[in-house]
Structure formats: structure tokens, C-alpha cells
C-alpha positions in Angstrom: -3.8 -4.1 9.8 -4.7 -3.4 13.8 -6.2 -0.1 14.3 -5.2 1.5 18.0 -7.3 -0.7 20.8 -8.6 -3.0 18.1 -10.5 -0.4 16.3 -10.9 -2.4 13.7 -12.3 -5.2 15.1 -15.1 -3.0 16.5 -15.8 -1.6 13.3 -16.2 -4.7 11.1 -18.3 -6.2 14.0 -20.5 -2.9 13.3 -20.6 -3.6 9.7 -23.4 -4.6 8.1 -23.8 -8.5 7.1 -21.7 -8.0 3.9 -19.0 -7.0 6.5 -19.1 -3.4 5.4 -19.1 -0.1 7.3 -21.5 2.1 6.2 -21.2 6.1 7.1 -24.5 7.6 5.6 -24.9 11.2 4.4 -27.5 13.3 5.4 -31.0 12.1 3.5 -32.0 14.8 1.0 -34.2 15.3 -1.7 -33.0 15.5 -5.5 -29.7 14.4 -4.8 -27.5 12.1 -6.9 -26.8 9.4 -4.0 -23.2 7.7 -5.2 -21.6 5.6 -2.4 -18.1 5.2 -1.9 -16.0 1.7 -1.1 -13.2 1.8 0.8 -10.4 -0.8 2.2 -8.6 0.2 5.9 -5.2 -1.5 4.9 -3.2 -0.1 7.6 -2.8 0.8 11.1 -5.4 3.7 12.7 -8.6 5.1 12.8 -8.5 5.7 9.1 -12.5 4.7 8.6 -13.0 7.0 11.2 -11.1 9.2 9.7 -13.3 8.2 6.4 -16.6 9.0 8.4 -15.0 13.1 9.2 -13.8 13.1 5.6 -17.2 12.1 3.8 -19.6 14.3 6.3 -17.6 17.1 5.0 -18.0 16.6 1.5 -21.8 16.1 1.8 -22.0 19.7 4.2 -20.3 21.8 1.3 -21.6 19.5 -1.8 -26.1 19.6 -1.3 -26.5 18.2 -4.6 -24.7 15.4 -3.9 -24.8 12.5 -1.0 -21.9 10.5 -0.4 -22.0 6.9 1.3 -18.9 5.4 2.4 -19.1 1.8 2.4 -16.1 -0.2 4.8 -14.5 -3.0 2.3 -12.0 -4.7 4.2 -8.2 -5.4 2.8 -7.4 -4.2 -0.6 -7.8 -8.2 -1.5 -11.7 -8.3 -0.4 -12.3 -4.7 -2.0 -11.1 -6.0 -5.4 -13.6 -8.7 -4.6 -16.4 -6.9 -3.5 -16.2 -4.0 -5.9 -16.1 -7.0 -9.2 -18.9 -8.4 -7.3 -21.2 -5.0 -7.3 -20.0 -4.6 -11.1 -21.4 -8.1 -12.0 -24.6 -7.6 -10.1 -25.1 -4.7 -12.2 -24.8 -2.2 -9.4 -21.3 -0.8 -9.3 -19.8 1.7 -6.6 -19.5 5.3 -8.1 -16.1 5.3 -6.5 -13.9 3.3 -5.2 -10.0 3.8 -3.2 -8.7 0.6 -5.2 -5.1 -0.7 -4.8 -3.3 1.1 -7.6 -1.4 -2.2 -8.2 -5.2 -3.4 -9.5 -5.6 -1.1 -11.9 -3.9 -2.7 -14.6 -6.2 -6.4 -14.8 -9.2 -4.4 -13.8 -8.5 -2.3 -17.0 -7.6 -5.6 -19.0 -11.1 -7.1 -17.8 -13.0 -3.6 -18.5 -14.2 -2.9 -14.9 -12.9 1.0 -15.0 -14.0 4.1 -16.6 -11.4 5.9 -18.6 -11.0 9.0 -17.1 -9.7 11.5 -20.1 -13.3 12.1 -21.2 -14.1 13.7 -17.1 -10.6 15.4 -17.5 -11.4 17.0 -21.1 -14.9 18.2 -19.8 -13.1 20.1 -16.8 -11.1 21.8 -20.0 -8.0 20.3 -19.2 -5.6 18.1 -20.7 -3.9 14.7 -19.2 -0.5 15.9 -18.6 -2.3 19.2 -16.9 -4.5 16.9 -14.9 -1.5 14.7 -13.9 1.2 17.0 -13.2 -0.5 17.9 -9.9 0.6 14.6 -9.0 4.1 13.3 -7.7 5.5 11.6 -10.7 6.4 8.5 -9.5 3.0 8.0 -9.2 1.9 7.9 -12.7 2.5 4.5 -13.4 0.2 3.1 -11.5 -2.3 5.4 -12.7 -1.8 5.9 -16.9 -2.8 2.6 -18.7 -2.1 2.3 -22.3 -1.5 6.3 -22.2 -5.3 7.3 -20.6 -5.7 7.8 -17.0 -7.8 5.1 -15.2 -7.1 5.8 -11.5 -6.4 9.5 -9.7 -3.7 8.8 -6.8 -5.2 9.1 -3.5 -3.5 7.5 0.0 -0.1 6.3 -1.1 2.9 5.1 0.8 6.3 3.6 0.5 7.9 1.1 2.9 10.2 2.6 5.8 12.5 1.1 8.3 11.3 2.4 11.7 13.6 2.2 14.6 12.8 1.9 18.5 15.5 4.8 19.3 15.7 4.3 22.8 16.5 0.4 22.3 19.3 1.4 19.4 21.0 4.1 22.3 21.3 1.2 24.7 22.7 -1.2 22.4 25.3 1.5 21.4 23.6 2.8 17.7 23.4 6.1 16.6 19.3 6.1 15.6 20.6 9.5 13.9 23.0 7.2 11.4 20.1 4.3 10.4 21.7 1.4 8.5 22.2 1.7 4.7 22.9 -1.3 3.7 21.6 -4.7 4.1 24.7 -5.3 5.7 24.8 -2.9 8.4 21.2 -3.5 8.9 22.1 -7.4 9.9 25.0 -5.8 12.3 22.1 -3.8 13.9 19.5 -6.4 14.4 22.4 -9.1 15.3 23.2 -5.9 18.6 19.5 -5.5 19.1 18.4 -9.0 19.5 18.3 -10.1 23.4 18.6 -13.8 24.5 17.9 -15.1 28.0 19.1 -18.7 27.2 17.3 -20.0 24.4 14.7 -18.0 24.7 14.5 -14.3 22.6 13.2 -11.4 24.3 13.8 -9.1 21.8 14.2 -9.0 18.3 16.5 -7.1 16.0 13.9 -6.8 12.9 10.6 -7.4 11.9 9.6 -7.8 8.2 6.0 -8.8 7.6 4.8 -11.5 5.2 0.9 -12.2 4.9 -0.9 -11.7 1.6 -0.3 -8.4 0.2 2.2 -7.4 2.3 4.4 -10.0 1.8 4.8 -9.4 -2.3 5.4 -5.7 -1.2 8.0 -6.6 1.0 9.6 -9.3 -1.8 9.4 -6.3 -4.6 11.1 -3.8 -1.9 13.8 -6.5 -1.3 14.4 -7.5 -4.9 14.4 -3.8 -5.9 17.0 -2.5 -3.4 18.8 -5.9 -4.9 19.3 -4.2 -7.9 16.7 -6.1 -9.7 12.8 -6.7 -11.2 9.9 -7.7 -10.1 7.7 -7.6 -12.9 8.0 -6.3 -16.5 6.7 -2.8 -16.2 5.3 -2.4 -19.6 3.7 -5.8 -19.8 0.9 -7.6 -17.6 2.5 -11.1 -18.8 5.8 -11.4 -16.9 6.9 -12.0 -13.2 10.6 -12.5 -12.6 10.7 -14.6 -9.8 13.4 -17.3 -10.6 15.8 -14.6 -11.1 18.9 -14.2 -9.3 18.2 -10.7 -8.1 14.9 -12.1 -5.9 16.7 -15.3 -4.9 19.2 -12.9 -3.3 16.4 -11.2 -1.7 14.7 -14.0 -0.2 18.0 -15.7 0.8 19.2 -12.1 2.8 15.4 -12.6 4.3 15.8 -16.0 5.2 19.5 -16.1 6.7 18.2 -13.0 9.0 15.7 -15.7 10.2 17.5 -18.7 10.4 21.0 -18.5 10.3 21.6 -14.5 12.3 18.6 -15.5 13.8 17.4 -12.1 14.4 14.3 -12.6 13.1 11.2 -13.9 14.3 10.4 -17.9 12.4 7.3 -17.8 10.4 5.3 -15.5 8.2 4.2 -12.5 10.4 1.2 -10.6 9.4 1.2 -6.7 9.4 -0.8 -6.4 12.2 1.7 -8.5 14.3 4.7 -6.7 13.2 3.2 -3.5 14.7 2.4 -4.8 17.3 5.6 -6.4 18.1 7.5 -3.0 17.5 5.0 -1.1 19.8 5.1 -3.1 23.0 9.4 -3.3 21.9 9.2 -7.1 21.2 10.7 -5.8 18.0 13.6 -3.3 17.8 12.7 -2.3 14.1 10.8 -3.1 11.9 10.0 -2.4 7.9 6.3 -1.1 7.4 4.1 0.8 5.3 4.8 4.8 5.9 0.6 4.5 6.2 1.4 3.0 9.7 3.0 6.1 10.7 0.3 7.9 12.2 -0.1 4.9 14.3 3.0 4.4 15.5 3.8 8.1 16.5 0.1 7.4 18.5 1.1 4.5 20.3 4.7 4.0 20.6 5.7 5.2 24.6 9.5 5.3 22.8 11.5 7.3 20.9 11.8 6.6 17.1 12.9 7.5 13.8 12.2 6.5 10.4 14.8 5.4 7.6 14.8 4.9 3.9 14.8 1.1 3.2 18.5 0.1 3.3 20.1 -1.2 0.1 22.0 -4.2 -0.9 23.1 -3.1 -4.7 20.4 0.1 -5.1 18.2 2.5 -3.1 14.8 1.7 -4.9 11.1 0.8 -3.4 7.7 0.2 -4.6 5.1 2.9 -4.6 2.1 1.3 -2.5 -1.1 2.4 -1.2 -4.5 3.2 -3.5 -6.0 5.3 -6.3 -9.4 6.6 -6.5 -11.2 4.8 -9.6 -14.5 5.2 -11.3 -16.4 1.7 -11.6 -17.5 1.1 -15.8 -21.0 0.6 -15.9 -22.8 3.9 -13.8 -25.4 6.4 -15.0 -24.2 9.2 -16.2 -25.5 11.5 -12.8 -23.4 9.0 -10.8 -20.6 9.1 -12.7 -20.4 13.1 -12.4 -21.3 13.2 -9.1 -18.1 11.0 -8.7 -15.8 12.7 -10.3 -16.7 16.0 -8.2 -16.1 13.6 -5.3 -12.3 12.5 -6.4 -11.7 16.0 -7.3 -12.6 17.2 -3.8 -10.5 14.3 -2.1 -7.5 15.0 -3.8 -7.4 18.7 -3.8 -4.0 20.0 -2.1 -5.9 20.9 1.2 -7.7 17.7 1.4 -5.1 15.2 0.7 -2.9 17.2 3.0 -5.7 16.6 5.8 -6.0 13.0 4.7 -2.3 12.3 5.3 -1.9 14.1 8.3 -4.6 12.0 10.1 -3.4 8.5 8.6 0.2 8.7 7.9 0.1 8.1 3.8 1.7 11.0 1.9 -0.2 13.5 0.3 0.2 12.4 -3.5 -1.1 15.9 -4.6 2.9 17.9 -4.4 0.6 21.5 -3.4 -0.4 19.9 -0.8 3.1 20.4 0.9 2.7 23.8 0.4 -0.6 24.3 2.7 -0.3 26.2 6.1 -1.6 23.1 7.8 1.1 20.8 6.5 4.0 23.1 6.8 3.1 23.7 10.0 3.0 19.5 10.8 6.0 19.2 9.1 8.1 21.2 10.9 6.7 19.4 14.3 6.7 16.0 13.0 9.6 16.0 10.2 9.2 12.0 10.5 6.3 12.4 7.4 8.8 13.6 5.0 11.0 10.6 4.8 8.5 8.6 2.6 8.1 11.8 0.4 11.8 12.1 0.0 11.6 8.4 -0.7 9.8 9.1 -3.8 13.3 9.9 -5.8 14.1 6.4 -6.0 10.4 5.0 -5.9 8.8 2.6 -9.1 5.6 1.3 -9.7 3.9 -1.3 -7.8 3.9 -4.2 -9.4 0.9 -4.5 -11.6 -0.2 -7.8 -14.0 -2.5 -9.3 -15.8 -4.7 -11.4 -12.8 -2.3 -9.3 -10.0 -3.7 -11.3 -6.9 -3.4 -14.9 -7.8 -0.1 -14.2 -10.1 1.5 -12.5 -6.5 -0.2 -14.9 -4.4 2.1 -17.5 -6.2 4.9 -16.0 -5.0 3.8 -15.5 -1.0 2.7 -19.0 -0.9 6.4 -19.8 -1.0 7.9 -17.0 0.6 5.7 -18.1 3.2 7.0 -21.7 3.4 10.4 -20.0 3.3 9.9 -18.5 6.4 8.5 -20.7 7.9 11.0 -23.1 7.3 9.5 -25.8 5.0 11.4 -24.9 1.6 14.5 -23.3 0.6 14.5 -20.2 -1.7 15.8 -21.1 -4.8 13.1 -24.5 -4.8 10.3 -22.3 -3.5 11.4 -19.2 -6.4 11.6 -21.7 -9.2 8.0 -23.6 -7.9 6.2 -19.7 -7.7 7.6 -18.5 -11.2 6.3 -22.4 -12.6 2.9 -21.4 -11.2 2.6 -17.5 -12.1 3.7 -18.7 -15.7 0.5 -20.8 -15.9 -1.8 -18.5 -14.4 -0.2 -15.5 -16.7 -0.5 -18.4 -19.9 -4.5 -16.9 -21.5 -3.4 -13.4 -21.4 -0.3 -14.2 -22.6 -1.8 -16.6 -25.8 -4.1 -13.7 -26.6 -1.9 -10.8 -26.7 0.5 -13.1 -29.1 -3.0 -13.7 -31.4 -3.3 -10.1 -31.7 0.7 -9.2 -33.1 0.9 -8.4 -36.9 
């Protein structure tokens, strides 16, 4: 997504040919050298924030140096990372997409991560229960830990205060249902004629994002997006999901308080900064951003509910590549240790807007202290009572491109929901069809 003045832009144009941003330690002798890959996602200066974050480490850890290498999305680090591990030369670490984990594992790209924990003398449910439970599931694969929780986030509803005051809303009382949500954005939406000056709501849809959003949606519809203990099954023809997309849809083209077209992330921000948008539904790990940038009054809201409050978990885990040296592989542990100690993943999610996965981390001067002057942070943490996995399958990308391929036409008006539901469960059935033949070879 944008960073603040096109950050981002700068920084991939600074990148080195492979489009990655490199932020070298200190040279040394004897050190292990271990580099770090790393996806911006989200709104900010989080790879500056990266660059602060790995100098650090290298200052208090000599025997180690720490590279961290700028990846893109969470779709090109995937790529790039599988790459490295095919070339024979693997990252040490890596801040993967925890919805990943899961075909990574299946295809043996990851290190199980018990043996590190059992050196350190302690056990999985020790090492875990540092951790926000909710978490886990993205984490634990067939009961051993592949992936320690890092940056994580949960969709919020953020609301341009000042806009719902002059439209007559309480910003105090957000929307709780999908309902009264549609009643706000139909009184927030301004016409001059045929033309729309401001819209109620923004909801983005552009890879990633948009099968976030569609799990979010189908979740608070009461239903499923995936079969949780399974990497073979989608439910996308379901009736649950068709509700969601049609609630999606109508805001679009029949309350028309929505914006035609699949918006990308970085659009939707923007359209709720310069007040183009009077709310919008975003990743808490725009947060940071948006208290940076917005010249406005805001608040943040739990996702409102049509049969359930429920959202997806979201953001990245810190993962071990399969295939490193032994030295490497050490040296990268101490690494993920070190970022998601209490004070450091309170530090990280003070300066990007994810919450701190690590629950002592709430408990640190520094954050209690932020807290209490920007109480907007805890609304994603307090989200976490009703948060699930993120979806996670066998082949994750192309089985959930499937699906935004035709929420996409949706939106932009080429399909309707129930055809486009039925054509992206057709698909993710075939694409899920070899893992799905070979775990049926291997039942008694």
C-alpha cells in the first residue's frame, strides 16, 4: 500500500535490480551474515522503520550481521523467498504472510521450529503462550510450530469523525451492523447532480486484500471461508459468502454509496485521507498512517456484523527458510527471538500500527504510556476475542486468487454474485484437485 509522500515508490526505485531494498549491517569479521526478507504490505514508513529496527539488533548482537532485504507485497515475497529456496540459497528469515504457512509447509520450504524451541529448554505450549491465542493457528501446523507471530492486524472500520458530526452521527456510537452501516454511508455520501463528491464507504478489493476483505464479510455473515483443519476446501458457493458479496455489491450499485470497481488498498487510503471517502474498512496496520496523515478527526470501530462479530487474523509470521547451515539457522532464531520480545514488538507496533502479537508487550512502560495517548491501538487488540485464522490452503495464492478474479468482476459490474461465486468455487476445486487426490491415497 502507499507509504506517506509515496515513500514507497522511492524506496523500490532505490532497490536493487531484483527490486529489493537492502539495509546492510555493519561489515565485521567472524560473523554469521544471515539476511532478512521482508514485504511493506501496508501504509508507512515501515522499511524505514525495518532499517532502525535491524541496525539495532546488529549494535547489541556482534556475532551476528543482519541484512534486511525489501520484498515487495506478501504475493512477490512468497515468490521471491521460493525462488532463493530453489536456487539453493534461502533467506535465514523471512516476515511471511502467516496465511502461507500452511502450502509452504505442504511443499517443505520451512523449518520446524520445536527442535530451536527445545534447545532454548522450553516446551511448545511455553514458547507459544507468550503469544495472543488467536494467533496460533496460523502458526502450529500439524501440532509443531512453523512460524513465530510477528506484525499482525485485523480489519477495522475507520471513520472521518468530523464528516459523521455534520451528517448528524455520533462517531462515539459506530455502526454495528451491516445495516446501520448502509444507513451511515447512504447520510455520508454527497451528490452535486450526478456527480459524487463524497462517498459513504470504501472497501478495498485488489489481490490480497480483496480475499481478506471477502473472509471478513463472510465471517461477520455468520459463515466459512475455508475448512480450518484442511488445506483442500474453499466454501465459496455457499450461501453465507453469496450474502456477503451481494451486501458488497448492492452498497455499490443499488445504495450506491460505494465507489464502482475494484479499489486497491492504496487507493482506499487515499481516498479516506484527502475525505473523498467518509469511512473506510482497512487493515489496523494502516493505523499509524492514518493518525499521520489524516488533517480530521477519527475513530476506529470493530467491523460491523450482519449475523456475528468475527474477523480474520491478518498480517505476517516470522519463518525459518528449510535448507540453511546450521550457523544461519541459529543466528536466525536469535534474531526472531529478539524481534518478538515484549519490548520490541511493542516498538514495532507503535511505529507501524500492527498489534504487538507478544500479550507482555502491553505491559511495557512505553506502550502503556501510547496507549493511554492514543487509545485508537487497542481496538484491533480487543478485536482479537472474536478473531479466527486467516485463511490458509493448499496452493493459498492461486486457490484465493480464484475467488478475487470474480469479486473483482462483481464490482466492477461484469457478473453477478451468485454466477461469479459458483465460477470461483469451479475453479479453486480444480486447482485444490492433486492435493486433494493425494491426501485420499494416503487414508487407511
Amino acid at each position: 500500500m502507499l507509504f506517506s509522500r509515496r515513500l514507497m515508490l522511492g524506496l523500490a526505485m532505490a532497490g536493487t535490480m531484483a527490486g529489493a531494498l537492502a539495509f546492510p549491517a555493519l561489515a565485521g569479521e567472524g560473523l554469521t551474515e544471515i539476511d532478512l526478507f521482508f514485504p511493506v504490505p501496508v501504509d508507512g514508513k515501515l522499511a524505514r522503520d525495518m532499517g532502525t529496527l535491524i541496525k539495532e539488533f546488529n549494535e547489541t548482537h556482534p556475532e551476528v550481521k543482519a541484512t534486511a532485504v525489501y520484498t515487495g507485497s506478501y504475493d512477490d515475497t512468497l515468490i521471491k523467498t521460493r525462488a532463493a529456496i530453489k536456487a539453493g540459497k534461502p533467506p535465514s528469515a523471512v516476515i511471511m504472510s502467516a496465511n502461507f504457512l500452511l502450502d509452504m509447509q505442504i511443499e517443505n520450504e520451512l523449518t520446524n521450529l520445536d527442535g530451536l524451541i527445545a534447545a532454548d529448554g522450553k516446551t511448545k505450549d511455553q514458547f507459544l503462550g507468550q503469544f495472543f491465542p488467536a494467533l496460533q493457528g496460523n502458526a502450529v501446523i500439524n501440532r509443531s510450530v512453523y512460524g513465530v507471530p510477528f506484525h499482525n492486524s485485523t480489519p477495522l472500520l475507520y471513520i472521518n469523525a468530523d464528516k459523521a458530526k455534520e451528517a448528524g452521527l455520533d462517531p462515539n456510537k459506530p455502526p454495528q451492523t451491516w445495516a446501520e452501516l448502509t444507513d451511515w454511508a447512504k447520510k455520508l455520501t454527497k451528490r452535486e447532480g450526478d456527480k459524487v463528491t463524497q462517498w459513504g464507504i470504501a472497501i478495498p478489493c485488489a489481490y490480497d486484500y480483496c480475499g481478506w476483505m471477502m473472509e471478513t464479510l463472510t465471517m461477520t455473515n455468520g459463515g466459512r471461508y475455508y475448512n480450518e483443519e484442511f488445506g483442500g476446501e474453499v466454501y465459496y458457493d455457499t450461501p453465507s459468502m453469496l450474502g456477503a458479496l451481494t451486501w458488497w455489491n448492492d452498497l455499490v450499485y443499488k445504495h450506491k454509496v460505494h465507489a464502482p470497481g475494484a479499489t486497491p488498498g492504496p487507493a482506499v487510503s487515499t481516498s479516506f485521507i484527502s475525505g473523498n471517502a467518509a469511512m473506510m474498512m482497512l487493515s489496523t496496520g494502516s493505523l499509524t498512517y492514518v493518525r499521520d496523515n489524516a488533517k480530521f478527526n477519527y475513530k476506529v470501530a470493530f467491523i460491523p456484523r450482519n449475523v456475528r462479530n468475527a474477523v480474520p487474523i491478518g498480517g505476517a509470521s516470522l519463518i525459518v527458510p528449510s535448507g540453511l547451515e546450521a550457523d544461519k539457522q541459529k543466528a536466525a532464531w536469535t534474531l526472531i527471538k529478539w524481534m518478538t520480545s515484549p519490548e520490541k514488538s511493542a516498538w514495532w507496533s507503535r511505529a507501524t500500527g500492527y498489534f504487538a502479537p507478544n500479550m507482555a508487550a502491553y505491559k511495557t512502560p512505553d506502550m502503556v504510556d501510547f496507549l493511554n495517548k492514543n487509545p485508537d491501538a487497542k481496538t484491533a487488540v480487543e478485536q482479537l476475542d472474536v478473531a479466527k485464522p486467516w485463511f490458509a490452503t493448499y496452493k493459498t495464492v492461486p486457490v484465493r486468487k480464484t475467488l478475487e478474479d470474480e469479486v473483482m468482476l462483481v464490482l466492477n459490474g461484469k457478473k453477478q454474485p451468485k454466477e461469479a461465486l459458483a465460477a470461483a468455487q469451479k475453479a479453486a476445486d480444480e486447482t485444490l484437485k492433486p492435493y486433494n487426490a493425494e491426501t485420499s491415497l494416503k487414508l487407511p
